[in-house]
ROLODREN-116539 format. One record per residue: x, y, z of N, C-alpha, C, O in turn; residue in one letter; residue number from 1. Coordinates in nm, 4 decimals, decimal comma, padded with zeros to 6 digits, always signed. Layout:
((X; Y; Z); (X; Y; Z); (X; Y; Z); (X; Y; Z); 'A'; NUM),
...
END
This chain:
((+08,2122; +10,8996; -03,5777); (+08,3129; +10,8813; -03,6815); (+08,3970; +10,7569; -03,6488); (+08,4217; +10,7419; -03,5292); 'X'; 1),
((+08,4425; +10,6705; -03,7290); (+08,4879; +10,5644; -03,7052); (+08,6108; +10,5600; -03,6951); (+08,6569; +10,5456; -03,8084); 'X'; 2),
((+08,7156; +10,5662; -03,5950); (+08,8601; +10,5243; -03,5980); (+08,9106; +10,4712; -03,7191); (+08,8521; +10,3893; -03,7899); 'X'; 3),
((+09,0193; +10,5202; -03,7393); (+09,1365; +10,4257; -03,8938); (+09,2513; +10,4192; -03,8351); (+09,3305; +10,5074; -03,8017); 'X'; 4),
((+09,2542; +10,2540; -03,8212); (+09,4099; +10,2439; -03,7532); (+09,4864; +10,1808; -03,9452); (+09,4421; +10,1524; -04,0565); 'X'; 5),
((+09,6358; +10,1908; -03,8646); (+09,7496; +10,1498; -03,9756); (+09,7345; +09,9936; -03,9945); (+09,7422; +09,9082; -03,9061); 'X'; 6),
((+09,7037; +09,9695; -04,1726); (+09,7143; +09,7877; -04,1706); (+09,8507; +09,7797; -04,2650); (+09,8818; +09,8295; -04,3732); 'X'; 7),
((+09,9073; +09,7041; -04,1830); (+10,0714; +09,6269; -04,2838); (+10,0147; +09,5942; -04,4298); (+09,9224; +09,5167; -04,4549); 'X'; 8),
((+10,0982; +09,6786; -04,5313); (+10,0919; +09,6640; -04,6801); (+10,1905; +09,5261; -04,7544); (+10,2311; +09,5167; -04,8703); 'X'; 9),
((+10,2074; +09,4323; -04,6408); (+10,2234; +09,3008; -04,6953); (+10,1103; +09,2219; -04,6132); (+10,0251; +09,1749; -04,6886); 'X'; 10),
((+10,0953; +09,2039; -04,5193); (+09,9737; +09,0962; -04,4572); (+09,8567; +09,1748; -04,4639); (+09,7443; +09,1363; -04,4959); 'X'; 11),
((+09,8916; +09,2859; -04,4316); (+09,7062; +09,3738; -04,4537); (+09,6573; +09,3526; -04,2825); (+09,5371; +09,3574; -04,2562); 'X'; 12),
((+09,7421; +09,3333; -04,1906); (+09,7061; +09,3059; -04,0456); (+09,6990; +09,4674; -03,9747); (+09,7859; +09,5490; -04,0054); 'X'; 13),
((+09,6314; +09,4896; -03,9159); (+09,6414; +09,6239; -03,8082); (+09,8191; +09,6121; -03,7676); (+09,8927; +09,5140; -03,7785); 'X'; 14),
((+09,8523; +09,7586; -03,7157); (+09,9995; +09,7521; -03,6979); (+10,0438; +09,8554; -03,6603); (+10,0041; +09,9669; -03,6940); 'X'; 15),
((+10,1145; +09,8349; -03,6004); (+10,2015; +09,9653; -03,4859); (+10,3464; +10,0316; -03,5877); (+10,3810; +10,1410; -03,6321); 'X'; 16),
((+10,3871; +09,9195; -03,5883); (+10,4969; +09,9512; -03,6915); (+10,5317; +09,8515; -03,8203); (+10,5014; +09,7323; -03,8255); 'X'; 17),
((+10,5815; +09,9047; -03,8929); (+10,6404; +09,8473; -04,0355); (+10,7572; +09,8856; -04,0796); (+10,8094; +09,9961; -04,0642); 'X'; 18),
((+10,7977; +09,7950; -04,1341); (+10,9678; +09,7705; -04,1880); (+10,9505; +09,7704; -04,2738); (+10,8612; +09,7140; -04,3369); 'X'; 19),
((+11,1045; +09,8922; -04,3332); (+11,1101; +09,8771; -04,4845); (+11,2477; +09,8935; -04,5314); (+11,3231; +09,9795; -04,4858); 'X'; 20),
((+11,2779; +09,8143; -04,6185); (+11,3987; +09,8279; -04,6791); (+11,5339; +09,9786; -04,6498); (+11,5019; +10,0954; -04,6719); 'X'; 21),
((+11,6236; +09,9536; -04,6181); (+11,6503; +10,0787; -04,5759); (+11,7176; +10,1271; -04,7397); (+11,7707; +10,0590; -04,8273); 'X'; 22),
((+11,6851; +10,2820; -04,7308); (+11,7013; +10,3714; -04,8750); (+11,6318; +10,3219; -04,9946); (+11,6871; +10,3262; -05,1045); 'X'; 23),
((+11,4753; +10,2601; -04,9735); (+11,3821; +10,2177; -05,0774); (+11,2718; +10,2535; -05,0133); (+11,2716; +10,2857; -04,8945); 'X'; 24),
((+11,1326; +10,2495; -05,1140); (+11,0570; +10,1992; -05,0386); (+10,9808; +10,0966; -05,0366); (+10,8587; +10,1108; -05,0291); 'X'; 25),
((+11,0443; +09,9642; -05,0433); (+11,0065; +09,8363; -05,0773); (+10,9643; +09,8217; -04,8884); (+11,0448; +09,8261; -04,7953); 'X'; 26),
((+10,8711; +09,8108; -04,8842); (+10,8260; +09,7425; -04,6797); (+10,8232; +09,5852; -04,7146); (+10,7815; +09,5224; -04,8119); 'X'; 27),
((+10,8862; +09,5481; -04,5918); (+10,9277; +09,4163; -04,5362); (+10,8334; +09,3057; -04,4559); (+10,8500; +09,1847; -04,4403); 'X'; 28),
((+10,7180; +09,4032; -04,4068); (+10,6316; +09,3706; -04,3077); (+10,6334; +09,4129; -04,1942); (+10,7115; +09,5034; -04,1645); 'X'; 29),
((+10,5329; +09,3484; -04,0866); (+10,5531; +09,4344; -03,9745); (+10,5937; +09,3691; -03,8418); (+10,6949; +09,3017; -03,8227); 'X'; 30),
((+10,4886; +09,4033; -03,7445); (+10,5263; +09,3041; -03,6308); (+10,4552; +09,1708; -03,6138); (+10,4950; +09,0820; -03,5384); 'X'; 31),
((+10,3288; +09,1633; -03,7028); (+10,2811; +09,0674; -03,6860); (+10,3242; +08,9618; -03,8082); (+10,2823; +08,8461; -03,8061); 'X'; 32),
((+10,4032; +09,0061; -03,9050); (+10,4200; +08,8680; -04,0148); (+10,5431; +08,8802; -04,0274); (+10,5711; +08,8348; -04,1384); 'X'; 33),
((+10,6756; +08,9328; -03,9526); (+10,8127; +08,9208; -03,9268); (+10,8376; +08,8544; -03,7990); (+10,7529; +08,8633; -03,7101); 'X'; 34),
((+10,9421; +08,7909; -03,7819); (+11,0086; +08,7247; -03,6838); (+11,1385; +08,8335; -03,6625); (+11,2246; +08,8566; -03,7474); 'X'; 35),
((+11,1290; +08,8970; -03,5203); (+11,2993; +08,8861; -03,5243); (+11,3979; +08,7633; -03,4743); (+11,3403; +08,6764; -03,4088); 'X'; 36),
((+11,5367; +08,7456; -03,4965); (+11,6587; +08,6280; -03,5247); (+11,7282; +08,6872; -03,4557); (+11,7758; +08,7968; -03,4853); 'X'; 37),
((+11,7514; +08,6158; -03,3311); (+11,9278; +08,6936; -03,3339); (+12,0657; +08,6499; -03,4201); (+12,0933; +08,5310; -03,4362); 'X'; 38),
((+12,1362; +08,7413; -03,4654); (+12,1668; +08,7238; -03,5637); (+12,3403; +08,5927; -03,4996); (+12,4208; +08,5355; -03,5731); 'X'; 39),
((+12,3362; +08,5926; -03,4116); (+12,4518; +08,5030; -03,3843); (+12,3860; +08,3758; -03,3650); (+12,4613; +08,2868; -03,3255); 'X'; 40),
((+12,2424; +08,3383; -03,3860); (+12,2199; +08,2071; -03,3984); (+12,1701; +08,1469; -03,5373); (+12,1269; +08,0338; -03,5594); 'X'; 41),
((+12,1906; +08,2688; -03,6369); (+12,1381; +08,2639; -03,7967); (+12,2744; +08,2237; -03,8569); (+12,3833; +08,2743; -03,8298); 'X'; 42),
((+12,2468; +08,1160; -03,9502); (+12,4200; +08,0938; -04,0048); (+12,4308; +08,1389; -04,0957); (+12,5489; +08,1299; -04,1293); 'X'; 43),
((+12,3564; +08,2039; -04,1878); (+12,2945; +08,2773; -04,3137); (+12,3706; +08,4455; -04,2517); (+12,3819; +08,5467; -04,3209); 'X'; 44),
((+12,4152; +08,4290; -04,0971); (+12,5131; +08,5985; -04,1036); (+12,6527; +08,5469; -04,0819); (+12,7300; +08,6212; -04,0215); 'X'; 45),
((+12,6968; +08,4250; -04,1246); (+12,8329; +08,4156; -04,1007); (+12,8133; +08,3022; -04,2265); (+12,7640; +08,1894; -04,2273); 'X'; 46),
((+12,8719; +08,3811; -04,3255); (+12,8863; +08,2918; -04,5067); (+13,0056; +08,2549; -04,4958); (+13,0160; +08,1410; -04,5414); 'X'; 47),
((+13,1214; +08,3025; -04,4502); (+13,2442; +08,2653; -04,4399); (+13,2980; +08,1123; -04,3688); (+13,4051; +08,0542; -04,3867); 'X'; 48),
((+13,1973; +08,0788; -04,2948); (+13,2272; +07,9663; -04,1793); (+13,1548; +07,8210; -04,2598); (+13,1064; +07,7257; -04,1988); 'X'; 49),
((+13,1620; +07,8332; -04,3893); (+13,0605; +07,7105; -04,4478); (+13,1873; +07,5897; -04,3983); (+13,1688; +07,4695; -04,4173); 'X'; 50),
END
């Protein structure tokens, strides 16, 4: 019988985990077609400082 692993329903890649919108279920992607940012080097989390 052939193994079925999980493929990300935006890239379609094999995948451990997937992200999704929190209180939707719109998914974001996973680990292979997301980047994480830390967010104190993103200026897109501080709108106030233009």
């Amino acid at each position: 019988m052939k193994e079925v692993y999980p493929h990300c329903p935006v890239c379609g890649e094999e995948c451990e985990h997937v992200y999704r919108e929190s209180g939707t279920d719109t998914y974001l992607g996973c680990e292979n077609c997301l980047e994480e940012e830390d967010a104190w080097n993103c200026a897109a989390c501080f709108p106030d400082d233009e």
